[in-house]
N, C-alpha and C positions, 0 to 999 in steps of 0.2 A: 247573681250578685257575687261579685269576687272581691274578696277582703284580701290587698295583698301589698306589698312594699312595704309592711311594717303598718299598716294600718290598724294600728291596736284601738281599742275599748269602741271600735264598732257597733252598732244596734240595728238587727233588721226586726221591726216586731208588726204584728200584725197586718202582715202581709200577706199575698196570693200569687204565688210561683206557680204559669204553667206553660205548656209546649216549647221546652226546652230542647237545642241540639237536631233543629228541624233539618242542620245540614248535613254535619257528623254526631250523630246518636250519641257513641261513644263517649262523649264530651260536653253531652248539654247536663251539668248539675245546676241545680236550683240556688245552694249556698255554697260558696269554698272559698273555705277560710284558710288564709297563709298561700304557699310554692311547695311543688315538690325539690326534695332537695336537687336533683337534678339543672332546677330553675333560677338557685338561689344566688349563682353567678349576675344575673339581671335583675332579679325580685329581693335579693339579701340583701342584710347591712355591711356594707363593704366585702362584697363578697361571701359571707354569713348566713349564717339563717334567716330566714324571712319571719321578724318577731312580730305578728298580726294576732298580738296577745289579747286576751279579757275578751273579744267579740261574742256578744251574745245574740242566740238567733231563738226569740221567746213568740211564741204563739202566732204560727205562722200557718196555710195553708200551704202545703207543699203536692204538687200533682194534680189534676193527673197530665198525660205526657210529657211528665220529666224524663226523658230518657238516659240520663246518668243516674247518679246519688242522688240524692235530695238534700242532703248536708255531706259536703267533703272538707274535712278537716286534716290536712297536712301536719308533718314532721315538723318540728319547730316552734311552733304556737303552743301558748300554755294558757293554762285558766279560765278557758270558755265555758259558756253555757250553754246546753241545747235545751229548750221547756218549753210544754207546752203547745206543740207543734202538733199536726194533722199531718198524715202522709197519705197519697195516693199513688198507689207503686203502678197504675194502669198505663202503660206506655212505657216501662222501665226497658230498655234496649238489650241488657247482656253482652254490649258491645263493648272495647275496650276495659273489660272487667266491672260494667257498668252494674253490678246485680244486690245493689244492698240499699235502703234508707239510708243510712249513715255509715260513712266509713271517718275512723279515726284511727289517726296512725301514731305513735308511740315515739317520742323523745327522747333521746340518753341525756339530754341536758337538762 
């Protein structure tokens, strides 16, 4: 599930994410939320940060065979909620820096 182009006050809830990234490992995350800024040229607001604000992802089955993250939350996005959630790290890849539950990356804005 990608929350992205500004797709704010999103809701994934009570879901079942699994066999993610069957083609490139590296890249099957379950939730990601926002662009990396890299992206934000095609996924930002005018060029901008990609604001995919308030998304919350509440009580979710995540794994097994997600081979990425299970929640990736990009640069940009503020005020989300992770609760709730089940993870199942079996099949996590290592690939593309693929080694964590959740990664959250940090705004200067």
């Amino acid at each position: 599930m990608h929350f992205r182009r500004s797709s704010a006050d999103g809701v994934i809830q009570n879901s079942r994410i699994t066999h993610t990234g069957l083609v490139q490992p590296g890249y099957g995350e379950a939730v990601y939320i926002g662009s990396a800024g890299s992206n934000w040229g095609c996924h930002g607001n005018s060029g901008g940060a990609d604001r995919s604000d308030r998304v919350k992802v509440l009580n979710n089955q995540l794994g097994p065979q997600v081979t990425a993250e299970h929640v990736d939350v990009k640069e940009g996005t503020f005020d989300g909620v992770i609760r709730g959630n089940t993870f199942n790290g079996t099949g996590l890849s290592g690939q593309n820096s693929a080694d964590s539950w959740i990664d959250a990356r940090a705004s200067a804005t």
